[in-house]
C-alpha positions, 0 to 999 in steps of 0.5 A: 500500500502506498502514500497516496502522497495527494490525499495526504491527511494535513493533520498531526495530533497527540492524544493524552492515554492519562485522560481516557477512561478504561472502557470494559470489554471483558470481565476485568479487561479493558481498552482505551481507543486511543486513534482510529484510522478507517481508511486503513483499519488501524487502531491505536489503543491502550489495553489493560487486564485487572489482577485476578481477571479471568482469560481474555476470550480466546481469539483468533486475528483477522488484523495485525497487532503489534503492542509494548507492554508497559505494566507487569506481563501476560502470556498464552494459554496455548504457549510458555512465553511471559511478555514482560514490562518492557517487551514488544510484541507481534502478533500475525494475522491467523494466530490463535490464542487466549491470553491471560494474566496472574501477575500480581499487578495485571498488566497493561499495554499499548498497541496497534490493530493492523487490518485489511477488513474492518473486523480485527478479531474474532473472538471464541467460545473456548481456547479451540479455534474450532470452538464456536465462534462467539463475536467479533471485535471491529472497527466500529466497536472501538469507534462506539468506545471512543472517547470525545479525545479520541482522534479518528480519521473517518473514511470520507477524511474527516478528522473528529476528536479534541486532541491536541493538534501539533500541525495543520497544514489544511491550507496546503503544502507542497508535496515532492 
């Protein structure tokens, strides 16, 4: 996929995680939207799971997603690796797993959903991925979370969200 360098977006913006509230997803595991690009399917977010939570649902990835863990550590049912504070990770599209977390603390992460369709996960009813399929985590569904900070690019170009804007180039810039 290319730049399309003539539809550039013209907008920069940070957005403050501190600021967002933590909106439930599963039983002690939360998410924060923090920019949404549907243009392209991209998420990035913020993801936390309480100490004693249960296993996040076990899921298979229909996106991409690329995350640095910045509080405590979690791991895969289906698997023996810990990913620690400090520890980037990737996961492919087609991996299968169920993650979970019995650090004393929980753990929490930042990332990225990557996804050439508009539903990223596909969530199922036991760590199988021939179990029945019990919903799907889109898009639409961080759009629905979103905070009023919440940068989104919409797919007609529109930008929404009260961050703080670092550049504007609306009025045009000239492109090499």
């Amino acid at each position: 996929m290319g730049l399309n360098l003539g539809q550039l977006e013209r907008i920069t913006a940070d957005v403050q995680a501190n600021d967002l509230d933590w909106v439930e997803v599963a039983d002690g595991s939360y998410f924060k939207a923090l920019t949404i690009h549907v243009p392209t399917n991209t998420v990035a977010y913020a993801f936390r799971m309480d100490a004693g939570a249960p296993d996040f649902p076990s899921h298979f990835h229909i996106c991409r997603a690329m995350s640095f863990t910045t509080k405590g550590w979690f791991g895969y049912r289906e698997g023996a690796n810990r990913v620690e504070n400090g520890m980037f990770s990737y996961e492919a599209a087609g991996s299968f797993h169920t993650p979970f977390s019995d650090c004393s603390e929980g753990f929490e992460a930042r990332g990225i959903f990557e996804g050439d369709s508009e539903i990223l996960l596909q969530n199922h009813a036991a760590p199988d991925p021939n179990s029945e399929i019990i919903g799907y985590l889109t898009l639409q569904d961080f759009i629905d979370i979103a905070s009023p900070s919440t940068h989104i690019v919409h797919a007609d170009g529109r930008i929404s969200g009260e961050p703080h804007f670092k550049y504007d180039f609306s009025g045009g810039i000239s492109v090499v």
